[in-house]
N, C-alpha and C positions, 0 to 999 in steps of 0.2 A: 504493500500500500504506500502513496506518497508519504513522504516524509511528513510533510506540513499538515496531513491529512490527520495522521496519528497521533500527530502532537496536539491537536485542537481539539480531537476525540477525547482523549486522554482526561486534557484540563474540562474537557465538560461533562467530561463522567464522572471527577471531581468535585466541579462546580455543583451538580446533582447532589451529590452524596451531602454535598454540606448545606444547602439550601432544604434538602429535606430533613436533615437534624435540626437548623433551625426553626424550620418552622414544628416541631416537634417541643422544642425546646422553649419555644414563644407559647404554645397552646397550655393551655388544663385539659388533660382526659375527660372523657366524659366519664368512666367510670368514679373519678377524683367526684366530678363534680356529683354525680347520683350522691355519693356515699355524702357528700358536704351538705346537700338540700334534704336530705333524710334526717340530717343529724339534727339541722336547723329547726326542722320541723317539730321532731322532737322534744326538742330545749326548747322551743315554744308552747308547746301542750303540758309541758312542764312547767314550767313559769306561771300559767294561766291553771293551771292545778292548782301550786302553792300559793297561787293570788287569793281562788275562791277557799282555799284553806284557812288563810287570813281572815279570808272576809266572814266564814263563815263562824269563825272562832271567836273574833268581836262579835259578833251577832249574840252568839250565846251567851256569851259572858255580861254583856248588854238583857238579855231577855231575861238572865237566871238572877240578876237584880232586880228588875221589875217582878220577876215571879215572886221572889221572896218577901218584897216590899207591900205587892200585892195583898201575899196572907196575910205577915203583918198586919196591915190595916182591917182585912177581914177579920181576925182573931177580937181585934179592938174591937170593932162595930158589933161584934156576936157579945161582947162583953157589955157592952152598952144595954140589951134589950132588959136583961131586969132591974134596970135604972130607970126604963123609961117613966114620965108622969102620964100619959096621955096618949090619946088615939093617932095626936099629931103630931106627935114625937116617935109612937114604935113605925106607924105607915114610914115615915124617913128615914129612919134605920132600917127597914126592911129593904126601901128604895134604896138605898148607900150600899147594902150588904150586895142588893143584885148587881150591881156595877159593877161592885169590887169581882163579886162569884165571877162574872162574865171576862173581867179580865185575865184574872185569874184562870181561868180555863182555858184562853186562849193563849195565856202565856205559856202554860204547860204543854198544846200543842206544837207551839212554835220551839218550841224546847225539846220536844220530843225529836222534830225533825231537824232541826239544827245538831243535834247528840250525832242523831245517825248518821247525818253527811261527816262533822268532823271524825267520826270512829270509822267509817266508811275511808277517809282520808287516812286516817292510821293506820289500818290493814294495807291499802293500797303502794301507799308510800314508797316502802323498800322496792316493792317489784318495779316502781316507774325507775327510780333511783338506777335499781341493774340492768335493768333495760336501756336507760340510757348511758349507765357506762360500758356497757358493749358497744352501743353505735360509737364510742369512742374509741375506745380499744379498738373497732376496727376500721375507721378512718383514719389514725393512726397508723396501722397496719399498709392501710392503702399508698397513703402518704409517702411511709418506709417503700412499698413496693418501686412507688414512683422517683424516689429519689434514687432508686439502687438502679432502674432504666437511666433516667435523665447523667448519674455519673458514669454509664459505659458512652451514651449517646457525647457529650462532652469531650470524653478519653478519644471517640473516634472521630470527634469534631477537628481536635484538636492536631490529629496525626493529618486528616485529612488539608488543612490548611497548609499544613507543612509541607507534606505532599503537593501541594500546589504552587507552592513560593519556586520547587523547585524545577515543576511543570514551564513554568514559567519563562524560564531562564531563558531556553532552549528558541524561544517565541520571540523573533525580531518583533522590535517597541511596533510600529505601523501596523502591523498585523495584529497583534496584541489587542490595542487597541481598537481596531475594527471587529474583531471576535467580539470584545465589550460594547461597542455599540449594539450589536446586534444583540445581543444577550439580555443589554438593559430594557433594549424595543421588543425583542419576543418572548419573556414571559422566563426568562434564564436558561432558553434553547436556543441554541446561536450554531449545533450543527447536529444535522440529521441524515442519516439513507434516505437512498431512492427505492423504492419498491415497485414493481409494475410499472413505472415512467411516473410515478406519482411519486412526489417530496411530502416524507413523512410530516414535515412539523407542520404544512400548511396544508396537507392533504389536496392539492392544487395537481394537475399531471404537468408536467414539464415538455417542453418540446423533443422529438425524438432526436433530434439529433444533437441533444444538450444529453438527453440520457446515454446516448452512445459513447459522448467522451467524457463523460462520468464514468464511463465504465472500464474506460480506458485506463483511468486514475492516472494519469500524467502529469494535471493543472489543478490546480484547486477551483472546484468551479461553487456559483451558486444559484439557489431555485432564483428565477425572474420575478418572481411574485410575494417571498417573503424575506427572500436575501440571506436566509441560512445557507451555509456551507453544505455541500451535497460528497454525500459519498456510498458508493454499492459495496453487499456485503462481497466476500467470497465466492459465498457458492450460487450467487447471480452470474456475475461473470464466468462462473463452471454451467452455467446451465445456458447460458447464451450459446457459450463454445458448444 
């Protein structure tokens, strides 16, 4: 194969290899990202757990004053009725008693079900708690995974650069240069086969008799159309012959 050919192959089979670590290297997995939105979600129905755990616990402690206050003042009023003088005095004390009775009843409803959310909460607790320190434990785990990829991706980032400073060398500056024009404008593919008289990077067919001296591999030629470097594999020109 030409010289020039090989060497421009070479730096862009390089060029490949590192563009694709990069952009490896720039992204979040999607798995990273599932295990991070699970977790989140999580630690949110948690939070909004021990909220109404709060809230429900001043409530109680809130009502189980009132309830107690309640009897209190019931016990008083039931203490009052053989004191009373008068018809219009026990009827008010009867009225006072029913208030209080009424409150009082209601308070020990709201008490009743106030007990059971926070003991409801009590039982529950530990299991939210291990529950979400698994989802930790294993976005952590994730995380570990991603960082033990990302530092081989890095290691072969890193060889690959090298490998290219030295690709390089080789590549008079004009040319060089021109490879990089083209690389910048088509998407970091600046050289491709011909296949069938069609140029792989812009899938465009090429003139026949551009393909013929492509095949010849003498000149460094390029597609008319997207200006990458063209070149045939082997066993094209074996199958021509």
């Amino acid at each position: 194969m030409l010289e020039i050919i090989s060497q421009l192959i070479e730096i862009q089979r390089l060029d490949n290899l590192i563009a694709d670590a990069e952009a490896k290297l720039a992204g979040q997995p999607e798995y990273v990202k599932k295990a991070q939105n699970e977790l989140d979600k999580a630690q949110a129905a948690f939070d909004e757990f021990n909220r109404k755990y709060e809230k429900d616990l001043a409530a109680k402690i809130q009502v189980e004053a009132a309830y107690e206050e309640g009897k209190a003042l019931l016990d008083k009023a039931q203490k009052k009725l053989p004191e009373v003088k008068n018809n219009k005095e026990y009827e008010a004390v009867l009225k006072e008693m029913d208030t209080l009775k009424k409150n009082v009843y209601e308070s020990e409803l709201k008490l009743i079900e106030l007990t059971e959310a926070v003991d409801k909460y009590k039982a529950e607790n530990q299991s939210v708690i291990d529950q979400l320190e698994k989802m930790k434990q294993e976005l952590e785990s994730t995380r570990t995974q991603k960082d033990e990829e990302n530092s081989e991706l890095i290691s072969g980032l890193s060889a690959d650069k090298a490998a290219r400073e030295v690709a390089v060398k080789v590549v008079k500056k004009p040319m060089l240069s021109k490879y990089e024009r083209i690389r910048d404008a088509r998407n970091n593919l600046a050289v491709v086969r011909v296949e069938n008289e069609t140029c792989t990077g812009c899938c465009i067919k090429i003139p026949p008799q551009l393909y013929v001296e492509v095949k010849k591999d003498k000149e460094l030629l390029q597609c008319p159309n997207c200006q990458r470097f063209l070149y045939a594999l082997p066993e094209d020109n074996n199958a021509e012959n």
